[in-house]
C-alpha positions in Angstrom: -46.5 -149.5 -9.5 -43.1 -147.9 -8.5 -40.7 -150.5 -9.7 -37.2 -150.5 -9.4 -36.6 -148.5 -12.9 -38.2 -145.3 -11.6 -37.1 -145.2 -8.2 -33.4 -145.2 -9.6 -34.8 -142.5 -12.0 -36.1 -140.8 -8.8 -32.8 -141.4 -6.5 -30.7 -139.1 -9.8 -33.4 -136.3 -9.5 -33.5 -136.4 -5.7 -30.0 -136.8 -5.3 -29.2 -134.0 -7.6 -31.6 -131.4 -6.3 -29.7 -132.1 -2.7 -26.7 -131.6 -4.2 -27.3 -128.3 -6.0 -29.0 -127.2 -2.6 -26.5 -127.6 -0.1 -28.5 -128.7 2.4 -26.3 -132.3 3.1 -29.6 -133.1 5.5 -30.1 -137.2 4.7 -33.9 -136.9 6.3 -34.5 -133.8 4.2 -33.8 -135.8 0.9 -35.7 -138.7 1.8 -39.2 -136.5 2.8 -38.7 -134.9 -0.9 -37.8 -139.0 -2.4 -41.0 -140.5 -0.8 -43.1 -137.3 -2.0 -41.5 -137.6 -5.2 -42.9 -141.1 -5.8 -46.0 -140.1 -4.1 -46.6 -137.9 -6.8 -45.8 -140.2 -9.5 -49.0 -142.4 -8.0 -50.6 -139.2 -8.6 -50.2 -139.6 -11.9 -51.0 -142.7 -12.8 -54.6 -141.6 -11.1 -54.5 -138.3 -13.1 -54.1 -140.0 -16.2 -56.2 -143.0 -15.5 -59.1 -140.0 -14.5 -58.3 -138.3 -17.9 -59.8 -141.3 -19.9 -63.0 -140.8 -17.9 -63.2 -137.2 -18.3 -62.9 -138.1 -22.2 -65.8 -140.4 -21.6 -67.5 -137.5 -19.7 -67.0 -135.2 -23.1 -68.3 -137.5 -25.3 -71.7 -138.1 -23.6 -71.8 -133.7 -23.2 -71.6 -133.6 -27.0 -74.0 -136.3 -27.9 -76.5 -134.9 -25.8 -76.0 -131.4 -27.1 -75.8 -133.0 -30.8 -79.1 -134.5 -30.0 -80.6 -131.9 -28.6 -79.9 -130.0 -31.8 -81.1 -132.3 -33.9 -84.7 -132.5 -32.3 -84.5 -128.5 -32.0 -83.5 -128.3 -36.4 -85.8 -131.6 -36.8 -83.3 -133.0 -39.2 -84.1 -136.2 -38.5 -80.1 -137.5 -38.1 -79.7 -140.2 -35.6 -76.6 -139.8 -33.4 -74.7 -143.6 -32.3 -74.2 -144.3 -28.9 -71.7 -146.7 -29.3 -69.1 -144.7 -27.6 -70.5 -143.0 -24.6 -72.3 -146.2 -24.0 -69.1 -147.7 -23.9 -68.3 -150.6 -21.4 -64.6 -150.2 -20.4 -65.4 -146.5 -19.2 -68.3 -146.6 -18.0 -66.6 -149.5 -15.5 -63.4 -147.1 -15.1 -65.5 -144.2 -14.3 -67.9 -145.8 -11.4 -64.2 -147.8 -9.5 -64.6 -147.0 -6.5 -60.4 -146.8 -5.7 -59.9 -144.2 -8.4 -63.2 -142.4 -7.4 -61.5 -142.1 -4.0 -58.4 -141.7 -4.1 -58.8 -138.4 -7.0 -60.8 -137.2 -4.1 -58.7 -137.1 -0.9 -55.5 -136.1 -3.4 -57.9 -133.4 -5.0 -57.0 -134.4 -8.6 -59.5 -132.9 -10.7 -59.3 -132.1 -14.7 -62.1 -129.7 -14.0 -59.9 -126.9 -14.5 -58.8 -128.3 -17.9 -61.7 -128.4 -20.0 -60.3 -127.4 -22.9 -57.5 -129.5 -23.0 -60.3 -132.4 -22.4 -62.0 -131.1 -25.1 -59.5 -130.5 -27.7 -58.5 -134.5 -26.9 -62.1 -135.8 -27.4 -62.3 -133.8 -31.4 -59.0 -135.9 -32.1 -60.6 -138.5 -31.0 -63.4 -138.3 -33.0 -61.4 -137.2 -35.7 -58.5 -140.5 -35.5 -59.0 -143.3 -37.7 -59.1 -146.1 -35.2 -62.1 -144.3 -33.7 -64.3 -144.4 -37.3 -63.6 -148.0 -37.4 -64.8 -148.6 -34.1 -67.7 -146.6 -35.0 -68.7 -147.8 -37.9 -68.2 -151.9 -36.9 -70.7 -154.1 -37.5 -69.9 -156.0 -34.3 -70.2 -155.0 -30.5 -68.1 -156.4 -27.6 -66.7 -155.8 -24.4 -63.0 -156.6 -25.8 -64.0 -154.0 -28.7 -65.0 -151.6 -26.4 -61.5 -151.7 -24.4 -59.3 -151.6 -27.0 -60.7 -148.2 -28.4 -59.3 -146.6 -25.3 -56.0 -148.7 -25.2 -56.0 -147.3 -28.8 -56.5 -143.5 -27.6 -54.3 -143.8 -24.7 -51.3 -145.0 -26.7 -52.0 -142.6 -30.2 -53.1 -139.7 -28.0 -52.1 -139.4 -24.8 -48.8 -141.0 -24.9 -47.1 -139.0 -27.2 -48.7 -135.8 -27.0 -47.2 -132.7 -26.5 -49.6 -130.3 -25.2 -50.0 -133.1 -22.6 -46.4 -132.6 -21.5 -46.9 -129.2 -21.6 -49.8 -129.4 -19.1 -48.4 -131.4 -17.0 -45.2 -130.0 -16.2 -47.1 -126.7 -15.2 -48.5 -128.9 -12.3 -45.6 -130.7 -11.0 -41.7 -130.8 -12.5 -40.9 -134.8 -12.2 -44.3 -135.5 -14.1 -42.3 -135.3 -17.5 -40.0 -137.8 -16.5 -42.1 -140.2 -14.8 -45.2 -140.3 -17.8 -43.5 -142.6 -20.1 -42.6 -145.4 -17.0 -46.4 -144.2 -15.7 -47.9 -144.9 -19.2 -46.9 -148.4 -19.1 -49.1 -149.3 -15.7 -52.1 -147.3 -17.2 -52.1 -149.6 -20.2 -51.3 -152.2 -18.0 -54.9 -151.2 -16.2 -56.5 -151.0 -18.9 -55.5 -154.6 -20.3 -56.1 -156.0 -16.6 -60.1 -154.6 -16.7 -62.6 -157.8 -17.9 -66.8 -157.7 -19.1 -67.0 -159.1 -15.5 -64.7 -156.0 -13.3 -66.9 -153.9 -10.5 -66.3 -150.9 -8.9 -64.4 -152.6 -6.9 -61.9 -153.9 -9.2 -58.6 -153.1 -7.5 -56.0 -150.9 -9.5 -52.3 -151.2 -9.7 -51.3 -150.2 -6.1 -48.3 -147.8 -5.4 -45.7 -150.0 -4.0 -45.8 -153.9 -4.8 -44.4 -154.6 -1.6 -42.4 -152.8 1.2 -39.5 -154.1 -0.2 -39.2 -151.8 -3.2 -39.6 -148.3 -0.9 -37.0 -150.2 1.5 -34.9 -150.0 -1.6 -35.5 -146.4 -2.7 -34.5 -145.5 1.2 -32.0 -147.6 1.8 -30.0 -146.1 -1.2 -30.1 -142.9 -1.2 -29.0 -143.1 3.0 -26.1 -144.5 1.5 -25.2 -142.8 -1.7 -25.1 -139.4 0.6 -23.5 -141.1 3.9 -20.6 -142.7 1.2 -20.7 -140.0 -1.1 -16.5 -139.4 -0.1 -15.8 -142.5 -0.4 -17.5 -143.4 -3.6 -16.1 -140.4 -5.0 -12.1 -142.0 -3.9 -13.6 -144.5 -6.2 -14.2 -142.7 -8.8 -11.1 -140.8 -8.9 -9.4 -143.9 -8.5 -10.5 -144.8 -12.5 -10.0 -141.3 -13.7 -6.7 -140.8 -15.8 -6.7 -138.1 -17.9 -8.7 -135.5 -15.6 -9.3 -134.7 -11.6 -12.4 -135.6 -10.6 -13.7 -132.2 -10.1 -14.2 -132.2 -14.5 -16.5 -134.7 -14.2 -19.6 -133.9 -15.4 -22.4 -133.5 -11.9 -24.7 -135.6 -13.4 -22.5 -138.4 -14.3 -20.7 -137.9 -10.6 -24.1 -138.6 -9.1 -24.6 -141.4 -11.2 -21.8 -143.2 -10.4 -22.3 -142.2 -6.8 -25.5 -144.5 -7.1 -24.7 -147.1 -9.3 -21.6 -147.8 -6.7 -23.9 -147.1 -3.3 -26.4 -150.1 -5.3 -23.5 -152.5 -6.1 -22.1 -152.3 -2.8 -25.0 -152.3 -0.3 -27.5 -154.8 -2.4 -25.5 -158.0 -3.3 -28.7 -160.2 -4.3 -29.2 -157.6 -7.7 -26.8 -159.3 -10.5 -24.0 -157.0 -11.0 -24.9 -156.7 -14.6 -28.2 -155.4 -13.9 -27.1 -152.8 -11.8 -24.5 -151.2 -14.5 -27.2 -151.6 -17.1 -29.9 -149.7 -15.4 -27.4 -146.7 -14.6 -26.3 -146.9 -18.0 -29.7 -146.2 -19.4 -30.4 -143.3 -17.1 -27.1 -142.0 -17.5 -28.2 -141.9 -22.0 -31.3 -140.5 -20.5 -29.9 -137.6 -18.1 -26.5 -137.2 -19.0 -24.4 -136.3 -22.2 -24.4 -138.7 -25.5 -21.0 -140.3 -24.4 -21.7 -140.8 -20.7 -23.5 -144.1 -21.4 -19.7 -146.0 -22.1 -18.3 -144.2 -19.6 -20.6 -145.2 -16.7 -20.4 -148.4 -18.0 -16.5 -148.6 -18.4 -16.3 -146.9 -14.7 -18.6 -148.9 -12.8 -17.6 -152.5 -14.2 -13.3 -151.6 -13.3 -14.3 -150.4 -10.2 -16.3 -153.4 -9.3 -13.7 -156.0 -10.5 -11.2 -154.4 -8.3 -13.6 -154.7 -6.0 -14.1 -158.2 -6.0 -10.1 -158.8 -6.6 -9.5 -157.1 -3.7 -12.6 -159.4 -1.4 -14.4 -155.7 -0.8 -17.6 -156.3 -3.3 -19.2 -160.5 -2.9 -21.6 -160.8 -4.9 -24.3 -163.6 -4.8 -24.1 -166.2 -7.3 -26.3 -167.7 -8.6 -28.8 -164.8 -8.8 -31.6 -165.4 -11.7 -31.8 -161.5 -13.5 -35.4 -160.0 -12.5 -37.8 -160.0 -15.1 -39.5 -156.5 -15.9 -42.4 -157.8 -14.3 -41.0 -159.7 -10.9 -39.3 -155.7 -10.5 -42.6 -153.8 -11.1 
């Protein structure tokens, strides 16, 4: 699940944070990296765990709407369509998000409100009456409802944010990259999953936390050196007007283009380009891009930067 695209979103934050602090401790940084995408696992588990506890509150208010019906005798007949759902009742009983909520403690126990204030907007969404109301019943039916309510409710919803930012400051930041590998679990479940159907793990392969370490050893270690660089391009002001977050942006884009020469050049600018829009001020996109591609060239002019060739560009997929 941590791809390539949110460890360099990590690497700014990280990188920044040990900048601001002082500390100049390379070990220190990389503890606080690894727990920072530790946590982003977290949340993929917190807010595959949310859907079930939305499950959870929809078979609490059938039961107490039944119970109130046989208590008034008023003879209305409550569906079960949805807490009798297939999809969540698989996602609730998997044993690997059972498990590992546990030994993390992740728990929306403590946010029952929230839970419940999401299931009445459920209930009260459009997408959710049609499913209702459907003359037809099917596995595929019963999946898409919650890819419906995770992408109409959940990913774009502000009291969410809210909530979430109380419990841990990167969680903002990570959700949207996190929301594509819950929908991605949720597409993945079939009529024919167990409990043992395995979820997206953490780390597709050692290669990608070798990555995340590797580079922010050597953005810090060549941090004077990458800053020569950057001064180097700057004309019109000393390199000490430069904007922090841009600085440390550059720092990484150059420590990636000059210690991993298998990643296309292109990709490499392009990535830092979008964090930079992301992190930075609305004209630091062109610039990183203008300052990383003359400092590469000179680069390669000058037989300091080789980069492989041919290198296919990674799909979105072959980097997550």
């Amino acid at each position: 699940m941590i791809n390539r695209e949110l460890i360099r979103i990590k690497l700014v934050q990280v990188l920044y944070s040990y900048i601001q602090k002082g500390i100049y401790k390379p070990d220190v940084a990389e503890k606080e990296l690894l727990l920072s995408m530790d946590k982003a696992y977290d949340l993929y588990n917190y807010l595959l765990m949310l859907l079930v506890e939305v499950g959870r509150m929809s078979v609490r208010m059938h039961e107490m709407r039944v119970a109130r019906s046989k208590k008034l005798k008023d003879g209305v007949t409550w569906s079960r369509k949805f807490v009798d759902n297939r999809f969540i009742i698989q996602l609730e009983s998997n044993r690997q998000l059972r498990s590992y909520c546990a030994e993390q403690r992740l728990s929306w126990a403590d946010q029952e409100d929230f839970v419940r204030d999401l299931y009445n907007k459920v209930e009260q969404s459009d997408f959710y009456h049609k499913y209702m109301f459907s003359n037809t019943s099917s596995y595929e039916e019963d999946r898409e409802i919650w890819r419906l309510i995770y992408r109409h409710l959940i990913c774009n919803n502000d009291n969410l944010a809210n909530l979430l930012e109380d419990i841990n400051v990167y969680w903002n930041d990570d959700k949207f990259i996190v929301d594509t590998f819950v929908l991605k679990t949720i597409n993945r479940f079939t009529e024919n999953s167990t409990a043992a159907e395995p979820l997206i793990p953490e780390y597709k392969s050692d290669t990608d936390r070798d990555f995340a370490t590797k580079l922010l050893y050597r953005a810090i270690v060549g941090q004077e050196y990458f800053n020569e660089l950057i001064a180097s391009t700057t004309r019109k002001w000393e390199l000490s007007r430069i904007a922090m977050m841009d600085k440390i942006i550059l720092q990484l884009g150059l420590a990636e283009i000059t210690t991993f020469p298998n990643i296309p050049l292109s990709v490499s600018i392009n990535e830092y380009v979008e964090i930079a829009k992301m992190y930075s001020t609305p004209k630091s996109g062109k610039y990183i891009n203008a300052t990383l591609d003359t400092i590469a060239k000179r680069l390669m002019e000058e037989g300091k930067l080789v980069k492989e060739s041919p290198t296919p560009t990674p799909t979105k997929e072959e980097e997550e």
